[in-house]
C-alpha positions in Angstrom: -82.5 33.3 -19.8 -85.0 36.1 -20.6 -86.0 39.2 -18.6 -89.1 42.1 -19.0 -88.6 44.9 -16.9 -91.0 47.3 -17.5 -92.7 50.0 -15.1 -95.8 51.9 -16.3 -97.0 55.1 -15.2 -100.4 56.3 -15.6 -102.1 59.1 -13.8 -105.4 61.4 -14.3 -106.6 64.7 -12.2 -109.8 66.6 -12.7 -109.5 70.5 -12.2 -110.3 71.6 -9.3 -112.3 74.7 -10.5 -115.3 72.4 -12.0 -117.5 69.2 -11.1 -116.3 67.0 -13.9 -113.4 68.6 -15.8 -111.5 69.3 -17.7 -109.1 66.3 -16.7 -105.7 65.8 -17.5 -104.4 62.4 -17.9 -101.5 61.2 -19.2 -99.5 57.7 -19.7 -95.5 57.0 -19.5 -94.3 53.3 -19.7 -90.3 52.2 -20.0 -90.0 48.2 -20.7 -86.4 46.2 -20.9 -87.0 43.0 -22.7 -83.4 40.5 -22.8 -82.5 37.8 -23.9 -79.7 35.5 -23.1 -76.4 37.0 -24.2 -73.8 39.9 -23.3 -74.9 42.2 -26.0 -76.9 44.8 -26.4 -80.8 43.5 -25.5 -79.4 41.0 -23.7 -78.1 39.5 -20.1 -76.6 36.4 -18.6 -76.4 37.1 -15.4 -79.6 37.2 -12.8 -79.6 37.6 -9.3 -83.0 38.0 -7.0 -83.1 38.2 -3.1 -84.4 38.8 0.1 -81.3 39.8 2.0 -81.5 41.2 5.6 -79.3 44.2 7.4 -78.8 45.0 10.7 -79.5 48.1 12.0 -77.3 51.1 11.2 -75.3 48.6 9.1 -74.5 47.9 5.5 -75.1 45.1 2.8 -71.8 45.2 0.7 -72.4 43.0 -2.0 -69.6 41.5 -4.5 -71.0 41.4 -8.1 -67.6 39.9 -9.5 -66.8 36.7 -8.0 -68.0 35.9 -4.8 -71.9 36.3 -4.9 -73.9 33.5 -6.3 -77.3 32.9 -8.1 -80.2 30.5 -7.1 -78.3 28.0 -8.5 -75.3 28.3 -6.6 -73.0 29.5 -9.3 -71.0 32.6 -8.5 -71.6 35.4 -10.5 -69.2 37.6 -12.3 -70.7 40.5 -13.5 -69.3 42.9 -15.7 -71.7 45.4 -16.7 -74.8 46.2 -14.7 -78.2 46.3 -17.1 -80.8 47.0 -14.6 -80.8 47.2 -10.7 -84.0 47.0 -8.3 -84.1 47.6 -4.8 -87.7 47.7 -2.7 -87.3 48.5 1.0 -90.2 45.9 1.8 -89.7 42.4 2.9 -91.6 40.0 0.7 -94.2 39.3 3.5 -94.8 40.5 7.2 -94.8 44.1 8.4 -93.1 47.0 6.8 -89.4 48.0 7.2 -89.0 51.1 9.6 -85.7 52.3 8.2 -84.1 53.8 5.0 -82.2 52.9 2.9 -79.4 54.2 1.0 -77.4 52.8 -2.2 -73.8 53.5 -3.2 -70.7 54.4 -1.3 -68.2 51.8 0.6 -65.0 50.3 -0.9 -64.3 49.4 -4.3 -67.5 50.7 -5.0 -70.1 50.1 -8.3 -69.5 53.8 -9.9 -71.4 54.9 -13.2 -75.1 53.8 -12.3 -74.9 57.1 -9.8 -72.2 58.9 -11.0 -69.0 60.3 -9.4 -66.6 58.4 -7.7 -68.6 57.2 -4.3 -72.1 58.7 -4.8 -74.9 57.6 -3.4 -78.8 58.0 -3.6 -81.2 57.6 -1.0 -82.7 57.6 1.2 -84.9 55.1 0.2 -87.7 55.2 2.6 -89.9 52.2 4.1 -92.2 50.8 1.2 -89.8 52.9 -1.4 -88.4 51.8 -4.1 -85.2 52.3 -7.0 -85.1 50.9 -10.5 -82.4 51.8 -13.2 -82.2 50.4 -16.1 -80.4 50.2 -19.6 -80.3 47.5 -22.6 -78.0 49.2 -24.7 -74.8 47.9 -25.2 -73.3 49.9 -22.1 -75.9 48.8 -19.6 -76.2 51.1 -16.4 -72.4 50.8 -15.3 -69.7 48.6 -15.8 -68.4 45.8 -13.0 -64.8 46.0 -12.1 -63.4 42.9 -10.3 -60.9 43.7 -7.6 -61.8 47.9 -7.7 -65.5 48.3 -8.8 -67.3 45.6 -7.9 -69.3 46.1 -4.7 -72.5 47.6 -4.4 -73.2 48.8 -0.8 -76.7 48.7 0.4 -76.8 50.6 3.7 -79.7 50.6 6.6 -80.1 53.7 8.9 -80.1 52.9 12.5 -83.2 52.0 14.0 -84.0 48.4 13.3 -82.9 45.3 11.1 -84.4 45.0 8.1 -85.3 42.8 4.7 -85.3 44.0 1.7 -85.7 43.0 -1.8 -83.1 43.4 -4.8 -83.2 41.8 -8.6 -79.8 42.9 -11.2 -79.8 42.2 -14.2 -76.1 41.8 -15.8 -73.9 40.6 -18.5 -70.4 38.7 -17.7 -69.0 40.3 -20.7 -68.5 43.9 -21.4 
C-alpha cells in the first residue's frame, strides 16, 4: 500500500491603495508520502467512506477491531497517521449540518488533545485534515479504551459525509 496526502496552499492580494500593486503572494504546501509498513513514513492500514448520520446523531466508529476496509478485513489500528473528514457527500446537494469530531466513550485522545476534546464545528462543504508520518503518527489506537472516533451531526437533517485514515497496526 502507498499513500500521498498532501494539501497546497497558495494565495495572492494586490493592495488596495494602487491599480496594479504591489501584490503579496505567497505559497505553503504540507505532503505525507507512505509506504506499506508500521514505521515511520509508512501505513498499513487504509480506510475511505461515505458513511451517513442521522440528524442530531453520532457516527462512533471503532478503529481496533470491529471496522473493516473495502476488502472486508477488519481493521486494527494502532496509531492514527492522518485523518480526513469533508462534510460533503460525494455527489448530490450539500449537507445542511455541522459537524463535530471527538468526544463519546472510549474515545481516540491525542489527535485533539485532552481527555474528550473535540473540534468543530465543521460546517457544510468544511473540511479537517491532520496528519503525521513520524514514528508517532497523530495519536495512538487503544483497543477496549481508545479506540472510537465519534463523528457527531447537529440536529437538522441526516447527512453523508466523507472520511479517509490512514493508520498503522503496529505502534
Amino acid at each position: 500500500m502507498q499513500a500521498n496526502i498532501g494539501i497546497s496552499w497558495k494565495a495572492s492580494q494586490a493592495s488596495p491603495n494602487s491599480l496594479f500593486g504591489p501584490i503579496d503572494s505567497a505559497e505553503m504546501r504540507a505532503v505525507i508520502n507512505t509506504s506499506l509498513g508500521t514505521g515511520a513514513d509508512q501505513a498499513d492500514i487504509l480506510y475511505m467512506a461515505q458513511r451517513q448520520i442521522l440528524t442530531g446523531a453520532n457516527d462512533d466508529i471503532d478503529l481496533a477491531g470491529v471496522l473493516t476496509n473495502a476488502f472486508g478485513q477488519v481493521i486494527n489500528a494502532a496509531e492514527i497517521v492522518a485523518l480526513f473528514v469533508h462534510n460533503k457527500p460525494i455527489s448530490g446537494a450539500d449537507n445542511t449540518t455541522n459537524l463535530t469530531i471527538g468526544g463519546g466513550t472510549n474515545p481516540v485522545t491525542g489527535l485533539l488533545g485532552g481527555t474528550t476534546p473535540t473540534i468543530g464545528p465543521i460546517r457544510p462543504r468544511g473540511f479537517m485534515l491532520l496528519g503525521n508520518p513520524g514514528a508517532t503518527g497523530i495519536c495512538p489506537v487503544t483497543a477496549g479504551t481508545g479506540d472510537i472516533l465519534r463523528v457527531a451531526n447537529s440536529a437538522g437533517g441526516t447527512i453523508n459525509y466523507q472520511i479517509a485514515i490512514l493508520a498503522r497496526s503496529v505502534a
